[in-house]
TIDREN-398481 format. One record per atom (N, C-alpha, C, O, CB): x, y, z; residue in one letter. Coordinates in steps of 0.001 Angstrom, whole numbers, padded with zeros to 6 digits, always signed. Glycine has a CB too. Example, Ala and Ser with C-alpha at 12.3 -4.5 7.8 and 13.67 -1.06 7.14 Angstrom:
# TIDREN-398481
+013190-005690+007800A +012300-004500+007800A +013200-003300+007800A +014236-003319+008465A +011308-004473+009046A +012850-002250+007080S +013670-001060+007140S +012900+000030+007870S +013409+001138+008039S +014084-000598+005725S 
***
This chain:
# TIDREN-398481
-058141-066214+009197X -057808-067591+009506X -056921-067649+010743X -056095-066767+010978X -057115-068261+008312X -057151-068933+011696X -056153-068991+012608X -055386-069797+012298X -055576-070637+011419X -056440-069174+013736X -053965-069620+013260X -052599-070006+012708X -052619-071606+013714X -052972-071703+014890X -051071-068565+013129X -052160-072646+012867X -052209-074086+013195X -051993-073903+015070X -053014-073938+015755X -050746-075097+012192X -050933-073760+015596X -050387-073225+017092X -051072-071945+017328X -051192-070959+016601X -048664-072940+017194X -051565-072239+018719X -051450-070856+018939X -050171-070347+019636X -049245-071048+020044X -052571-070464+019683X -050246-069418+019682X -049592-068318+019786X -048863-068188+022023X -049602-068523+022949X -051042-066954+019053X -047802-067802+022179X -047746-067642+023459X -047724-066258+024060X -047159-066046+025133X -046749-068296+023817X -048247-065454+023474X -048129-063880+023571X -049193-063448+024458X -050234-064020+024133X -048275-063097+022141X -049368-062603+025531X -050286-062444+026378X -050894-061328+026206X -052096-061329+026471X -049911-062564+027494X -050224-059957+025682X -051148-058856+025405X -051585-059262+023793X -050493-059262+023224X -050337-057213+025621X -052353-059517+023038X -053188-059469+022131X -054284-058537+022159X -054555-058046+023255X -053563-060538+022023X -055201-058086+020804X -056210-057411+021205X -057462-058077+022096X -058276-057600+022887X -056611-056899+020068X -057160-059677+021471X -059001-060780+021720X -058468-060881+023099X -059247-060995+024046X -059463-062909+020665X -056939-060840+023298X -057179-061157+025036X -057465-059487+025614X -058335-059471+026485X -055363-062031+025997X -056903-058148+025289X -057360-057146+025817X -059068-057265+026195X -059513-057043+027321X -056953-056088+024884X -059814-057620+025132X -061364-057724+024849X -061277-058773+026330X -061541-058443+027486X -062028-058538+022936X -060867-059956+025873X -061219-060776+027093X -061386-060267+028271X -062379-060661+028883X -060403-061640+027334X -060481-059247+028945X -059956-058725+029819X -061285-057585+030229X -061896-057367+031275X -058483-058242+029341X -061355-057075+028984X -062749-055912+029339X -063518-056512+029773X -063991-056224+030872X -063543-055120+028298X -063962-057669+028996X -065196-058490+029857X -064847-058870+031345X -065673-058816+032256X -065564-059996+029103X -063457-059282+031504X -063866-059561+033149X -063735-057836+034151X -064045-057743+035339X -062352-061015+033931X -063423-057135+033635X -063484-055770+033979X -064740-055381+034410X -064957-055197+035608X -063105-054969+032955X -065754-055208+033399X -066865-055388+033815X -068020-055994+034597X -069229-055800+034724X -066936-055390+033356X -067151-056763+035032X -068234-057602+036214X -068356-056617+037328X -069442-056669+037906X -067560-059229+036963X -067498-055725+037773X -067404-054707+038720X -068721-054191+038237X -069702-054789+038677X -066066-053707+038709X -068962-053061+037307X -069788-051831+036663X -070403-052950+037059X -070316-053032+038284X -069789-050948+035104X -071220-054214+036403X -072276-054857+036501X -073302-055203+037818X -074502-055078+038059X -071848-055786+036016X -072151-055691+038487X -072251-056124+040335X -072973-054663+040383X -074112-054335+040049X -070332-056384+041625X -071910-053918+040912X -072299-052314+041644X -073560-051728+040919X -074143-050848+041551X -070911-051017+041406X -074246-052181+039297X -075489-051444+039189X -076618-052526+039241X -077786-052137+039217X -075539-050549+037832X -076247-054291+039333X -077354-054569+039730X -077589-055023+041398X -078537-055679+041830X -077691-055502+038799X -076564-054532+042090X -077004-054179+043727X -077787-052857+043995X -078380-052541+045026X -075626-054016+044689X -077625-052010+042593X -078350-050408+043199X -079614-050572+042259X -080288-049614+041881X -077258-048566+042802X -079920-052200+041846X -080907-052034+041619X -081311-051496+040227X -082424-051810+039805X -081186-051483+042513X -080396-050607+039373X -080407-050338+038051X -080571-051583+037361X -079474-052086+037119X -079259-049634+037639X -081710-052378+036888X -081910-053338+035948X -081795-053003+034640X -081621-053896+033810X -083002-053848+036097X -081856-051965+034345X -081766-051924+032216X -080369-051293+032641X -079616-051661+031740X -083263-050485+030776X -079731-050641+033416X -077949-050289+032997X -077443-051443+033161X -076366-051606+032587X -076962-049171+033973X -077965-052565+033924X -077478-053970+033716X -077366-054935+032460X -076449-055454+031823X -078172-054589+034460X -078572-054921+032424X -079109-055374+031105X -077903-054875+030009X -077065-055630+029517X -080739-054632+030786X -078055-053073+029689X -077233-053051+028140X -075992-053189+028767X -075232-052961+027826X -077320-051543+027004X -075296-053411+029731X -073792-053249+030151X -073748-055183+029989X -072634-055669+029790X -073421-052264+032177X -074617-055873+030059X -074209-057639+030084X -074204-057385+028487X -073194-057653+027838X -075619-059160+030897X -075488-056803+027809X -074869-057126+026218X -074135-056506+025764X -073849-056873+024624X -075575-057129+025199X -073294-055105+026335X -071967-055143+025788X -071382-056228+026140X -071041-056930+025189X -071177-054120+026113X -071073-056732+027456X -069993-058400+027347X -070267-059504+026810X -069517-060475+026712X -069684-059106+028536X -071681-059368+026330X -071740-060344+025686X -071359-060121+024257X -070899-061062+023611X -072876-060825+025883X -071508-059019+023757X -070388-058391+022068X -069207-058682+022771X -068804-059676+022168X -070361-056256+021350X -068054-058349+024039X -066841-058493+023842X -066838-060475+023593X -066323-060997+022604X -065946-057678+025265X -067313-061031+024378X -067276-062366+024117X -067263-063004+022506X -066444-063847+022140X -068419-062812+024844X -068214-062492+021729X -067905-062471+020253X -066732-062024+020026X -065717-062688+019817X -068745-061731+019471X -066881-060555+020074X -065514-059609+019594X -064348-060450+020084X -063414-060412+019283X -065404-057901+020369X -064156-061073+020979X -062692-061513+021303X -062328-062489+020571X -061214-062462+020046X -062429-061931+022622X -063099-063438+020404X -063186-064677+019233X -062431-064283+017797X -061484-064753+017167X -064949-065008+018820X -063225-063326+017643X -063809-063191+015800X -062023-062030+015857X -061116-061842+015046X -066358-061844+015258X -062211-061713+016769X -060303-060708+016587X -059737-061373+016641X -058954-061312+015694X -059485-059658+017526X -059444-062634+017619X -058001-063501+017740X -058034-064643+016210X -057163-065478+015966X -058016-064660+019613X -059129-064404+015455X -059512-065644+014253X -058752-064733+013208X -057814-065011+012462X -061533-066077+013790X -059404-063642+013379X -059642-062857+012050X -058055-062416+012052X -057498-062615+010973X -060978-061422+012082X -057435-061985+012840X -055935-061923+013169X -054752-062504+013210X -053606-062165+012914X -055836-061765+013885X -055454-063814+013801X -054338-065092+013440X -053815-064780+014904X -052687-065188+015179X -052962-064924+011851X -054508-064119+015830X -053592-064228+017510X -054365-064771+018579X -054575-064441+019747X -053118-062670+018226X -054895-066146+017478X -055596-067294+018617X -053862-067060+019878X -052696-066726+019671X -055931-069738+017517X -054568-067421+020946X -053051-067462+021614X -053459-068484+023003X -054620-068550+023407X -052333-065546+022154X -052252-069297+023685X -053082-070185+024726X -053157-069611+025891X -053276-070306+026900X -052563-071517+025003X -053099-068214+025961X -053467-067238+027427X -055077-066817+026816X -055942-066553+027651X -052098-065403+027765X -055360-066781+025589X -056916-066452+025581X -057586-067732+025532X -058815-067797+025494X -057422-065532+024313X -056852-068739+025533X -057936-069794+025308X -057982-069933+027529X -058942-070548+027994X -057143-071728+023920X -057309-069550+028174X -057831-069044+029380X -058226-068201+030041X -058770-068398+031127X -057516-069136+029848X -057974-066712+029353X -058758-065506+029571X -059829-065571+029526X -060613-065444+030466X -058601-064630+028938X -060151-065860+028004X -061736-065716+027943X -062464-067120+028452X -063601-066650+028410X -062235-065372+026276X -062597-067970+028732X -063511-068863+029563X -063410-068461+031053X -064472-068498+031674X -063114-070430+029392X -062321-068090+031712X -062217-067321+033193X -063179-066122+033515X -063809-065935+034556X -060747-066684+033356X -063138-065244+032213X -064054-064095+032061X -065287-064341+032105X -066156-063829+032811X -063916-063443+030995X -065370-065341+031139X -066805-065749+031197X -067476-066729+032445X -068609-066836+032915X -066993-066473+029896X -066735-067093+032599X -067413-068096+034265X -067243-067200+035696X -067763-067608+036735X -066184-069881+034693X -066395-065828+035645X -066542-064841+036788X -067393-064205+036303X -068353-064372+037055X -065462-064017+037265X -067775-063358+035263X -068949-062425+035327X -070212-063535+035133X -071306-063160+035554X -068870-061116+034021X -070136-064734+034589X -071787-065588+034744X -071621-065467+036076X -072224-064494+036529X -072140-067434+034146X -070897-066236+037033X -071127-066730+038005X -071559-065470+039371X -072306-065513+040349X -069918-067630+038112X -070441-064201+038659X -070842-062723+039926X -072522-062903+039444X -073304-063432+040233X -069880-060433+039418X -072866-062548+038455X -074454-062115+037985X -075282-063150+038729X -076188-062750+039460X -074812-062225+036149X -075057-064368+038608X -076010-064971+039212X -076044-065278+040490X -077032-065758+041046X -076192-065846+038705X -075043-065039+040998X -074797-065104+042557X -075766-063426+043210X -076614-063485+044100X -072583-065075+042886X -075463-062454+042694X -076326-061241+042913X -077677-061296+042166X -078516-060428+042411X -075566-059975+042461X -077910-062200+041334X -079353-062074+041197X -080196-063169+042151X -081322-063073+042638X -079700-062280+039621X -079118-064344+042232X -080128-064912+043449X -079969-064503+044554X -080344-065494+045182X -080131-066219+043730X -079659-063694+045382X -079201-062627+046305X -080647-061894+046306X -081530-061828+047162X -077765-061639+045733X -080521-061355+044959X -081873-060279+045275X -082991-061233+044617X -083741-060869+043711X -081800-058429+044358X -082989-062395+045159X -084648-063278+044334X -084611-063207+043646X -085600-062479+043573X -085999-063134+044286X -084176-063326+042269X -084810-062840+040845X -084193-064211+040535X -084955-064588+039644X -084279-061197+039873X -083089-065427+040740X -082851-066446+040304X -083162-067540+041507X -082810-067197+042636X -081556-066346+039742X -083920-069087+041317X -083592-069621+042113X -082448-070538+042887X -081787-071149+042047X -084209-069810+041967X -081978-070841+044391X -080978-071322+044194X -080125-072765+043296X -078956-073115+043133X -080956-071241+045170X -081656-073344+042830X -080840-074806+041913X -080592-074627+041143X -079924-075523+040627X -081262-075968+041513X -080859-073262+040205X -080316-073003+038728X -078860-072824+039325X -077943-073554+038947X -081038-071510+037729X -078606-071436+040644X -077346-070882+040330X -076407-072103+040759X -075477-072463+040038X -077054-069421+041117X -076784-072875+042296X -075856-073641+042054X -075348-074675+040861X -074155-074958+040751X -075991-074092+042894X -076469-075267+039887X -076335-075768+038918X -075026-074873+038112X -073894-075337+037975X -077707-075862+038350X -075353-073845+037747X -074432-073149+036970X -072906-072703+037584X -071938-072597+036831X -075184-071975+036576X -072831-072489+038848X -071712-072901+039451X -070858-074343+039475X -069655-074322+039216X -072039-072640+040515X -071525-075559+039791X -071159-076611+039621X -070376-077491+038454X -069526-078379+038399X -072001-076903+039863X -071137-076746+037612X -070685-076835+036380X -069663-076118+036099X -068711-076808+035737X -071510-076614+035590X -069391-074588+036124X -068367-074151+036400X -067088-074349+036785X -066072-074029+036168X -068608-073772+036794X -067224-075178+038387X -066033-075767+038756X -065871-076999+038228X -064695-077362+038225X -065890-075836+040050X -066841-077960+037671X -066159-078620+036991X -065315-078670+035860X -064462-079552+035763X -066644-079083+036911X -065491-077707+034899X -065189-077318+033856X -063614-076700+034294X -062647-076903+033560X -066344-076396+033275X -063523-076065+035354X -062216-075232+035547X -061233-076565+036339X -060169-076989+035889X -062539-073546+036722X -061705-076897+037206X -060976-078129+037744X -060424-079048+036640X -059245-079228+036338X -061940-078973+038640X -061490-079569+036123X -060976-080982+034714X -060087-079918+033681X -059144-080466+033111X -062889-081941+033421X -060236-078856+033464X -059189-078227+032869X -058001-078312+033315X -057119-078681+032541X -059370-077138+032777X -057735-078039+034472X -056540-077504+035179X -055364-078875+035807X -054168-078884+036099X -057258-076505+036564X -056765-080209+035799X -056539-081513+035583X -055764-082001+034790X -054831-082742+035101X -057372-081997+035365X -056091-081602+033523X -056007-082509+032405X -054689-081158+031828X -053704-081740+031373X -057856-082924+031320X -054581-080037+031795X -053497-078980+032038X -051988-079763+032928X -050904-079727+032346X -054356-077609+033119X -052083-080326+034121X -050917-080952+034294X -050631-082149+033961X -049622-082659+034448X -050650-080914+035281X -051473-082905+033030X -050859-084133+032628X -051000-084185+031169X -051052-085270+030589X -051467-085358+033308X -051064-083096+030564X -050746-082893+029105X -050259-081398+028584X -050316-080409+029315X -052038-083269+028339X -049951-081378+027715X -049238-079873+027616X -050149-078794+026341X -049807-077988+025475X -047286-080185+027002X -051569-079411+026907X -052628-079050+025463X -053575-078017+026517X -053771-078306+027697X -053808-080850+024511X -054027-076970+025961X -054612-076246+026165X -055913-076081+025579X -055839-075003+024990X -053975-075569+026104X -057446-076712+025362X -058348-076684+024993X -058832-075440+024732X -058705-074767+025755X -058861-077307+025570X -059426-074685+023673X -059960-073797+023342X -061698-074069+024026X -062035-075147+024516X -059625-073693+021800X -062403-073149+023944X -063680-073545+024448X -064818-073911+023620X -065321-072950+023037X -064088-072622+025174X -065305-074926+023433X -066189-074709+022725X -067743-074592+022437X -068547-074146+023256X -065864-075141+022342X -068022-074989+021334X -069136-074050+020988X -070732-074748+022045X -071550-074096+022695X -069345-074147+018892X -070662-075964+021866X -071962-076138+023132X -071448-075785+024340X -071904-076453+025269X -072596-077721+023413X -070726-075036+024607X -069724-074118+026060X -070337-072870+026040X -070733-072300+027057X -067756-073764+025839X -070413-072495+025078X -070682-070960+024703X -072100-070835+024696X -072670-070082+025486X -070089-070466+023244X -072850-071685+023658X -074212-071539+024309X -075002-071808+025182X -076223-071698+025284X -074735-071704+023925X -073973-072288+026011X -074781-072664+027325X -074380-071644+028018X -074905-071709+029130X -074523-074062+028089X -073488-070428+027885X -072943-069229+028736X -074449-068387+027958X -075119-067685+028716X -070858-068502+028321X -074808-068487+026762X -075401-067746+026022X -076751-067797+027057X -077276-067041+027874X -075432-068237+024443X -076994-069219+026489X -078459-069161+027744X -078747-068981+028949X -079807-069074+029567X -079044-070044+027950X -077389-068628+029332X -077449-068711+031289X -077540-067257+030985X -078273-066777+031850X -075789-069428+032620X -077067-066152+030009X -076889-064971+030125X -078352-065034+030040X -078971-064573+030999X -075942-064174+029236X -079005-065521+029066X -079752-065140+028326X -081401-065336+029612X -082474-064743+029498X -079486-066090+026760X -080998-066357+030702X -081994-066207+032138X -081629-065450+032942X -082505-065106+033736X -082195-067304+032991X -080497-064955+033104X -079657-064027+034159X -080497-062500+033399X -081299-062001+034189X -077376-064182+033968X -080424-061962+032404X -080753-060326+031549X -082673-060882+031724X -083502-060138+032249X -079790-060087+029031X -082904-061799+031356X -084651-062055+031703X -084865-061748+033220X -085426-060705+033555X -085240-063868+031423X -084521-062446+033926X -084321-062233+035240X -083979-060867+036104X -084288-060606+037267X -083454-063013+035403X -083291-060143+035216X -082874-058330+035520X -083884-058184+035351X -084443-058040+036439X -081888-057242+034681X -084909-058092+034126X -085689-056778+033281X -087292-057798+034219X -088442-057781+033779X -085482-056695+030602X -086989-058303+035079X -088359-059084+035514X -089317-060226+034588X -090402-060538+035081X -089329-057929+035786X -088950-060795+033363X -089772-061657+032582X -089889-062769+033371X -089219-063738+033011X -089272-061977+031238X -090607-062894+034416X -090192-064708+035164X -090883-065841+034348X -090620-066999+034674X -090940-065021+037034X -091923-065565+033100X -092231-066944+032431X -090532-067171+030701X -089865-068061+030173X -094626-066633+031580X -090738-065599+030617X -089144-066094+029376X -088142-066865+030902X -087742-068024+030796X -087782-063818+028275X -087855-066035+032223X -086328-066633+032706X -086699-068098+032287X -085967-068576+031420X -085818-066449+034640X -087959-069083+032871X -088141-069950+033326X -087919-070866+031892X -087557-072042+031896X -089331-069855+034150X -088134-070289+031016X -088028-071013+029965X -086773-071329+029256X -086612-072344+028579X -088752-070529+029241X -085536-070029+029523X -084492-069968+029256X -083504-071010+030147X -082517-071616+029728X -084304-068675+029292X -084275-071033+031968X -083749-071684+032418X -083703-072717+032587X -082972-073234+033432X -083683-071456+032881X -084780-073567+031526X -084546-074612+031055X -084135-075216+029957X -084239-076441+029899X -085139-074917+031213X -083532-074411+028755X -082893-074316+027716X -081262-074214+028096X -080423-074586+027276X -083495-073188+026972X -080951-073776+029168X -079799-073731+030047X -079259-074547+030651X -078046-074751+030605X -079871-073136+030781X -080346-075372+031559X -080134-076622+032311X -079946-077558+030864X -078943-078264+030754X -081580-077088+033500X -080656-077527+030111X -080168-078887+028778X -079000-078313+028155X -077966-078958+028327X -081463-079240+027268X -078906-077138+027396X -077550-076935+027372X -075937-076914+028038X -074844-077092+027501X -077730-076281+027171X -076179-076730+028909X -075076-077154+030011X -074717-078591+030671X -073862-078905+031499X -075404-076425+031115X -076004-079569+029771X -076023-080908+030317X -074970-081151+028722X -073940-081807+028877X -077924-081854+030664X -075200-080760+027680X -074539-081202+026355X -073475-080521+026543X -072665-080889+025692X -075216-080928+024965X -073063-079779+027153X -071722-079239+027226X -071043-080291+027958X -070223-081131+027589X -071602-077821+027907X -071561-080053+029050X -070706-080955+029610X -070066-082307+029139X -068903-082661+029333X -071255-081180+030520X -071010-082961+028513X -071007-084381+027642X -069638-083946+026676X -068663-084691+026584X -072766-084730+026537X -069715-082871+026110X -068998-082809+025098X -067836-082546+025682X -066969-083283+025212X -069396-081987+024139X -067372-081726+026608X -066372-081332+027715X -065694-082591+027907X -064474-082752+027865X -067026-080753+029129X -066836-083741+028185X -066224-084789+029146X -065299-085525+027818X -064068-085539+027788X -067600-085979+030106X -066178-086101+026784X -065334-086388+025723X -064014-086041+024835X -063100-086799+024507X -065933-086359+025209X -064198-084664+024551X -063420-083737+024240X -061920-084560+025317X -061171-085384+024791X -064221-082006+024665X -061777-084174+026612X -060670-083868+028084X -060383-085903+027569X -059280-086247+027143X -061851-083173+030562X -061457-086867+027715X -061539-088108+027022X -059959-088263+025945X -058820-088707+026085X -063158-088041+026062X -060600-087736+025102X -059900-087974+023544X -059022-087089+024076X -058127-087694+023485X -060708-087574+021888X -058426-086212+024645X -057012-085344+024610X -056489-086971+025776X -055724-087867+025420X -057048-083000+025563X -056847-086919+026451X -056233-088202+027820X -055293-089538+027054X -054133-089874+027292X -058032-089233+028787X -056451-090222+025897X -056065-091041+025337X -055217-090628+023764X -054622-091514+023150X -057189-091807+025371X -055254-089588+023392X -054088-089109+022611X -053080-089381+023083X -052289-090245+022703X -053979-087908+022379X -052985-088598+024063X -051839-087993+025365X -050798-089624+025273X -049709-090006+024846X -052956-087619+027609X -051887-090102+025917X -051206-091354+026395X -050708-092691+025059X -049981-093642+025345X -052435-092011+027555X -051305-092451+023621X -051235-092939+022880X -049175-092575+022358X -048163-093222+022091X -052613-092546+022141X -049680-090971+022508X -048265-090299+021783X -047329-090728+022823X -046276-090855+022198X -048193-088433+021528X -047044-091093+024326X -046207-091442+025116X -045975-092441+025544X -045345-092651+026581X -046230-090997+025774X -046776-093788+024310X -046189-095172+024555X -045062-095368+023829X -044455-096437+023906X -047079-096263+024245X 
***
């Protein structure tokens, strides 16, 4: 179970995990520029286990904490965003998915960092967040191993998922705004 607050402690294990994952964007970059597509491949689904693993440790532990509720979404929007920037590099993505998935990106980090100086709440990420990282992984590893009718399909399971994220993002940042401002009349 997690503990009502989180926590202000910065070394934890789910943030160590967090941390591996953005570690790995290096190993990843450097083997899918040399062209190694399957050491790519099983090295994204190890980060994609630390992305679980970091969750299910800071729950199962009780060291939700509000440096992982920014570790791990940072982790996860630098290694999506390195992967797809080097796969549309080498053709294998086109450019309206990646900028799509960038765009989104900075919106997500901006309205955070927004809504971060005019409230003192730290949003955890959530779950139509995650599967829309899921499916972008999930056209980015199609896209390594060459499937271009699965990418195409994923990358449109991606584009709708990242459209409901966002929705929910926008509401979510919404309802913290008018809390915010409710608790400081």
């Amino acid at each position: 179970m997690t503990n009502e607050r989180a926590s202000d402690r910065f070394w934890t294990w789910s943030n160590v995990i967090s941390l591996l994952r953005l570690v790995l964007t290096v190993p990843i970059v450097i083997v899918l520029l040399d062209n190694d597509r399957w050491m790519a491949f099983f090295l994204c689904w190890f980060a994609a286990f630390t992305d679980w693993a970091d969750g299910f440790v800071a729950r199962r532990t009780g060291t939700v904490s509000e440096w992982g509720k920014i570790v791990d979404p940072i982790a996860d929007k630098v290694l999506v965003g390195a992967i797809v920037i080097v796969l549309l590099y080498q053709e294998a993505l086109p450019p309206w998915f990646v900028v799509t998935v960038i765009v989104r990106d900075v919106v997500i980090v901006a309205a955070s960092a927004w809504l971060r100086r005019r409230t003192p709440i730290i949003p955890p990420s959530l779950w139509s967040g995650k599967w829309a990282v899921s499916a972008i992984a999930a056209t980015g590893v199609t896209a390594m191993v060459g499937w271009t009718d699965v990418r195409n399909v994923c990358m449109i399971a991606a584009c709708g998922l990242m459209a409901v994220s966002l929705y929910h993002y926008t509401r979510r940042f919404n309802g913290i705004l008018r809390q915010t401002q409710t608790e400081n009349r």
